[in-house]
C-alpha positions in Angstrom: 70.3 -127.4 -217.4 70.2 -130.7 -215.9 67.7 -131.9 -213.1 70.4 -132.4 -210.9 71.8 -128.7 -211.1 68.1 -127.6 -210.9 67.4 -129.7 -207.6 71.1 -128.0 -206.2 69.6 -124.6 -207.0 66.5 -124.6 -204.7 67.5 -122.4 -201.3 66.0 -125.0 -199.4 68.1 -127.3 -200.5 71.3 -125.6 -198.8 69.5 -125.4 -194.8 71.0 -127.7 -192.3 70.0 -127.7 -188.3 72.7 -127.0 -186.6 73.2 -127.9 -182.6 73.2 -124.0 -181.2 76.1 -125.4 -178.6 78.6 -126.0 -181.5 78.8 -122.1 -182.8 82.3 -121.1 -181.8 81.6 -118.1 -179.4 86.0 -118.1 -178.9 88.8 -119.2 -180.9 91.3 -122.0 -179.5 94.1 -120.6 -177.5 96.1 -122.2 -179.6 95.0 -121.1 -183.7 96.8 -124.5 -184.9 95.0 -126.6 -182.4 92.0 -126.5 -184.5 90.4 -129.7 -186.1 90.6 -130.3 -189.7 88.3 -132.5 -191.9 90.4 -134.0 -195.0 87.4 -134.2 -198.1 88.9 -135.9 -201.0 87.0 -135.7 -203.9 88.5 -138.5 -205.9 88.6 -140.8 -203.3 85.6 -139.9 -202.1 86.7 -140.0 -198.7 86.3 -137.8 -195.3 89.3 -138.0 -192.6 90.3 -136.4 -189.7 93.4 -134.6 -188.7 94.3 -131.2 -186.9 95.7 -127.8 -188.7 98.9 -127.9 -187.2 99.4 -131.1 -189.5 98.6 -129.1 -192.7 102.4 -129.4 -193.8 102.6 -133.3 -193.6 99.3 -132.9 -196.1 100.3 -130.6 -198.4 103.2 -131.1 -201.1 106.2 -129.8 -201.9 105.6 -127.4 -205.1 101.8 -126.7 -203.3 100.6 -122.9 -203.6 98.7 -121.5 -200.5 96.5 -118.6 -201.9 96.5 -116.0 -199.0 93.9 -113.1 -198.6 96.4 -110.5 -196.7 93.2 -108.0 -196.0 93.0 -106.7 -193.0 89.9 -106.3 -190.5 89.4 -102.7 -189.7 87.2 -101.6 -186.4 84.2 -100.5 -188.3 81.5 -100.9 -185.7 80.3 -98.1 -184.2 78.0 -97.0 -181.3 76.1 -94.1 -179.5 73.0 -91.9 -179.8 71.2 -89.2 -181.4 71.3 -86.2 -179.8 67.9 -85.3 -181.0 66.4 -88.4 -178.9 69.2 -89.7 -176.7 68.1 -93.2 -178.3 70.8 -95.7 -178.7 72.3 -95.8 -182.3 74.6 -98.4 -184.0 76.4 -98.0 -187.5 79.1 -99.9 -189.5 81.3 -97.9 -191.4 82.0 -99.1 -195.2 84.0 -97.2 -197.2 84.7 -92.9 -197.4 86.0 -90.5 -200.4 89.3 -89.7 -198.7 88.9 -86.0 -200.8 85.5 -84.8 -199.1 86.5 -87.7 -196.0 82.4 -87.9 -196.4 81.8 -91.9 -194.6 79.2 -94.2 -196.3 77.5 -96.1 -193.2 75.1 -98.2 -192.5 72.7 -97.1 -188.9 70.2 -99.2 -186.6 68.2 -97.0 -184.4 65.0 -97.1 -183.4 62.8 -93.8 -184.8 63.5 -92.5 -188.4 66.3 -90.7 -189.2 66.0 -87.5 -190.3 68.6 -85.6 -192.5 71.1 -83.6 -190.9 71.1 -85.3 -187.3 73.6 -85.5 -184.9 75.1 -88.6 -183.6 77.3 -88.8 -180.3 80.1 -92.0 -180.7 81.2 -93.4 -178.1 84.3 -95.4 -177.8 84.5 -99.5 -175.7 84.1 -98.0 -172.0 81.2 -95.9 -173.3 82.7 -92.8 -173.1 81.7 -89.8 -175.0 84.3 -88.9 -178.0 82.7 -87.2 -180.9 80.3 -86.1 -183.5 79.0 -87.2 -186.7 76.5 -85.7 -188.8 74.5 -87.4 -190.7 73.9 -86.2 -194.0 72.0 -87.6 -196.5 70.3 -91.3 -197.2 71.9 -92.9 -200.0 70.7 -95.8 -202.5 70.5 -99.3 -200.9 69.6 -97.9 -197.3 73.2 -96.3 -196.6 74.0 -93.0 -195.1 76.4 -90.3 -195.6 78.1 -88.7 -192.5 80.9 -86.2 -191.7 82.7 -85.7 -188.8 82.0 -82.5 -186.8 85.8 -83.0 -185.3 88.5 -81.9 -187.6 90.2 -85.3 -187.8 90.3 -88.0 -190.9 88.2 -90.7 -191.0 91.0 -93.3 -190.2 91.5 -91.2 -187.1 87.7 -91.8 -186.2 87.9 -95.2 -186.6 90.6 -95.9 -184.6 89.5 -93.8 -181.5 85.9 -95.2 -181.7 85.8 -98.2 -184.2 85.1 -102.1 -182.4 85.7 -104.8 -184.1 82.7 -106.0 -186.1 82.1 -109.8 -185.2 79.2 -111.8 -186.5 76.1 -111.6 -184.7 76.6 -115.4 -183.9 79.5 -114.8 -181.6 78.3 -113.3 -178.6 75.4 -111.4 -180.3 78.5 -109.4 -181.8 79.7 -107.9 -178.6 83.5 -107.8 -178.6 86.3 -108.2 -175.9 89.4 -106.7 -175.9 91.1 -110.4 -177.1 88.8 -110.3 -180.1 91.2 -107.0 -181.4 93.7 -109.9 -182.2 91.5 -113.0 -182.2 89.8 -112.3 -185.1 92.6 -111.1 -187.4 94.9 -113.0 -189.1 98.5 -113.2 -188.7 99.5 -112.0 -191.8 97.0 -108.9 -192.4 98.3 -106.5 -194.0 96.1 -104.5 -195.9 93.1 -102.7 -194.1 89.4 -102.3 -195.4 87.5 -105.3 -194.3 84.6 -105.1 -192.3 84.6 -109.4 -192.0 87.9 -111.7 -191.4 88.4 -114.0 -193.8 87.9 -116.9 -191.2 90.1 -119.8 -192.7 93.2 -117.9 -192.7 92.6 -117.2 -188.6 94.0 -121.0 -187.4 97.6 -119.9 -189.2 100.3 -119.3 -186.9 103.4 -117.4 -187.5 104.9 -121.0 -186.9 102.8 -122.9 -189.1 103.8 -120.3 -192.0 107.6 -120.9 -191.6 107.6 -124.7 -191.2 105.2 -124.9 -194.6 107.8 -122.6 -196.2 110.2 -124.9 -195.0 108.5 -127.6 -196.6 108.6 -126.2 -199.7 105.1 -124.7 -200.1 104.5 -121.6 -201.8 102.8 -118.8 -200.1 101.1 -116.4 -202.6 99.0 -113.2 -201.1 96.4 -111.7 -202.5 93.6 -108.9 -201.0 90.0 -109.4 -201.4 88.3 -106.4 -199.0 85.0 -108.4 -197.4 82.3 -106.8 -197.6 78.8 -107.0 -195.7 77.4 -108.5 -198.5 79.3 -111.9 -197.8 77.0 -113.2 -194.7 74.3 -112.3 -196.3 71.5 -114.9 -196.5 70.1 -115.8 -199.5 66.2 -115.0 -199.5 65.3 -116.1 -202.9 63.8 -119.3 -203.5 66.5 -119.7 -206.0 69.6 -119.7 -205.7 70.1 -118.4 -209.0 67.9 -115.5 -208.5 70.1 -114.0 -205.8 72.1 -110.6 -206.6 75.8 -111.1 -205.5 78.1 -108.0 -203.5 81.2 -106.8 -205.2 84.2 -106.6 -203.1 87.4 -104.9 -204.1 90.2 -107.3 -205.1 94.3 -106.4 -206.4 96.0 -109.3 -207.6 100.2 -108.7 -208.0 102.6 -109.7 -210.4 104.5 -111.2 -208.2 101.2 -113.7 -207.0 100.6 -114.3 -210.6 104.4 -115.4 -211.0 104.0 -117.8 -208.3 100.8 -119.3 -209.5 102.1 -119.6 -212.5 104.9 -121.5 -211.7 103.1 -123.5 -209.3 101.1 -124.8 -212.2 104.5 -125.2 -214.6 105.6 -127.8 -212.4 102.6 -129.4 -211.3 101.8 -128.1 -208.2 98.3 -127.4 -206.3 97.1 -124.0 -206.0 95.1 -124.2 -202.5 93.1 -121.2 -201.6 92.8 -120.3 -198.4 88.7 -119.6 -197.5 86.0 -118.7 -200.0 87.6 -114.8 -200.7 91.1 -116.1 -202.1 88.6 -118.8 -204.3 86.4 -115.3 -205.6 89.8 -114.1 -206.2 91.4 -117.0 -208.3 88.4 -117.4 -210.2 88.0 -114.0 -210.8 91.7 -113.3 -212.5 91.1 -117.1 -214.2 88.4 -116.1 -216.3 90.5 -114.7 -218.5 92.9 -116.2 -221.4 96.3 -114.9 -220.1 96.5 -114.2 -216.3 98.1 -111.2 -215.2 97.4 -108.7 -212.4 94.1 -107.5 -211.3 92.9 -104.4 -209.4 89.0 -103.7 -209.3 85.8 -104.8 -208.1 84.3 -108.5 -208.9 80.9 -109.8 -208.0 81.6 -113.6 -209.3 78.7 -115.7 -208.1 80.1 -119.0 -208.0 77.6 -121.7 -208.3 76.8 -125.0 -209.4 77.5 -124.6 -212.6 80.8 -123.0 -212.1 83.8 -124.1 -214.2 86.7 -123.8 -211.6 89.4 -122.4 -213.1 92.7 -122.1 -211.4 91.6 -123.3 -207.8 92.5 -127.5 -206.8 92.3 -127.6 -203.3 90.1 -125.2 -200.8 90.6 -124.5 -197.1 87.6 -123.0 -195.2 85.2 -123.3 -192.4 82.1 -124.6 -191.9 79.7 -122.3 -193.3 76.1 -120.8 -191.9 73.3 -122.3 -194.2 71.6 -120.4 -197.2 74.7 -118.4 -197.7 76.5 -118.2 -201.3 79.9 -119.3 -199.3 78.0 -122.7 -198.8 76.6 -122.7 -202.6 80.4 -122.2 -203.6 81.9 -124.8 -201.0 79.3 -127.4 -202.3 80.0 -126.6 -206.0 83.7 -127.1 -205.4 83.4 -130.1 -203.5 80.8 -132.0 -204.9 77.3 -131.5 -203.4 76.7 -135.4 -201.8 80.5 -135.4 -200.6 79.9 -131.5 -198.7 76.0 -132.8 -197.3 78.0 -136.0 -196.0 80.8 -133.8 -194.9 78.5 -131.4 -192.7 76.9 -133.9 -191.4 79.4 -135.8 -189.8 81.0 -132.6 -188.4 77.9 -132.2 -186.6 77.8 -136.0 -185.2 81.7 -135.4 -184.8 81.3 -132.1 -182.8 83.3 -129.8 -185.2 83.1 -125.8 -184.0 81.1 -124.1 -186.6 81.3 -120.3 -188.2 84.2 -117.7 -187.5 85.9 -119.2 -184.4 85.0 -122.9 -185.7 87.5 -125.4 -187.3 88.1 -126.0 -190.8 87.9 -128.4 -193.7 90.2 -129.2 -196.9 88.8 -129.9 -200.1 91.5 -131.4 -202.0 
């Protein structure tokens, strides 16, 4: 190992200080309105343009790599009945046999096994009952609900939508049910948007197709795991999430044939990249359905990805580790940098970059 990938693997090394005013607390009204830094790598170059542009970037034969997951409303409130002390939870994943959830709580108090918790839905109101069960490893709980209905059923009447604790301390509005989705979600189990698709339009889509770029989807489920700041000193010494990933025939067809004739696969935010690089690990690509927990850093031989769209990052996070590894570590630094003299919005809601 070099001294150079040993200096990029010090935590440290990936803080920035970051003006508080520039954390997008909303989206745009308009998704394509948002600003978009060009980063060329060859050139070594930074420009500036706007999203709606992206088809007068990218070329004909181009592959956009689309993560088609859908956000579902796993935040949920209330209180214990045993104290009548407020009590939050976020809702992760359930056997759909038992329909026994697997949730994380915040509450002040310990927890005992077998208490009740009243939910409550967005107006505060009183719906139903969970139990809560057992404690499971890594801090989870298991919970069944008192009321005969599914899980899915809970989650609709009582789920919010879980935004990051930067936007508004994570306290959602009705527009965020829609803001922070993308247009083309389609498959649910996310508890996180993946936040460069959200500036696509229904618009943009078509005139790129028009154009003659590609649009290949993929699923990547985010996990909690992905904000997670890295608390090593190391980089290296950090232990990755797995998240759920199912790759198509028909989106290994069209990356395949992107890269017969000499097109750029672009992936669209850090998930579709975990995905890519996942299913280009091996020899012969073909369809994929399972869990990965690729760690992608400095030393990380990209495989199928060329060009990455995403946002501007929170610091000592592995998405940062993997945009800097892609990008080149001086050409990101510089990048962030002028975004913050530039007045770029940061995180979720914030504009994006393209690493080409």
């Amino acid at each position: 190992m070099s001294a150079n990938i040993e200096t990029l693997t010090k935590t440290s090394d990936y803080d920035f200080v970051l003006p508080k005013q520039l954390i997008a607390q909303h989206p745009l009204a308009n998704r394509e309105d948002a600003r978009l830094m060009l980063i060329d790598r060859k050139a070594d170059s930074i420009s500036h343009s706007h999203f709606r542009d992206l088809s007068d970037i990218l070329k004909e034969g181009d592959c956009l790599v689309l993560n088609e997951t859908r956000v579902i409303p796993a935040k949920l409130a209330g209180y214990r009945d045993k104290t009548r002390g407020r009590w939050h939870g976020l809702y992760l994943e359930h056997d759909t046999d038992t329909q026994v959830m697997r949730l994380l709580c915040k509450t002040r108090g310990k927890i005992q096994a077998g208490e009740l918790v009243t939910l409550q839905d967005r107006d505060g109101i009183d719906r139903l009952q969970i139990r809560l069960v057992s404690k499971m490893v890594g801090g989870c709980w298991a919970a069944i609900c008192e009321t005969e209905i599914t899980v899915e059923e809970l989650i609709d009447t009582v789920g919010r939508i879980p935004l990051p604790h930067y936007i508004r301390q994570g306290n959602m509005t009705d527009a965020d049910v829609n803001d922070y989705q993308t247009v083309y979600a389609r498959e649910p189990g996310s508890v996180a948007a993946p936040t460069a698709g959200l500036h696509f339009t229904e618009r943009l889509l078509s005139q790129l197709i028009d154009r003659g770029i590609r649009i290949c989807r993929v699923t990547l489920q985010v996990g909690t795991g992905t904000f997670k700041p890295i608390s090593a000193d190391n980089v290296e010494q950090h232990e990755i999430h797995s998240e759920r990933i199912e790759v198509g025939q028909t989106a290994v067809n069209i990356i395949n044939e992107t890269r017969r004739s000499g097109g750029r696969v672009v992936a669209v935010g850090t998930t579709s990249v975990r995905v890519l690089e996942t299913i280009g690990a091996n020899a012969r690509l073909k369809p994929w359905t399972g869990d990965t927990n690729l760690y992608i850093r400095p030393s990380h031989q990209f495989q199928l990805v060329d060009s990455m769209i995403t946002n501007f990052h929170l610091p000592r996070t592995t998405l940062l580790v993997m945009v800097r590894a892609f990008g080149g570590d001086a050409l990101i630094r510089r990048a962030y940098q002028e975004a913050i003299e530039n007045r770029y919005r940061f995180f979720s809601y914030g504009d994006a970059m393209l690493i080409v």
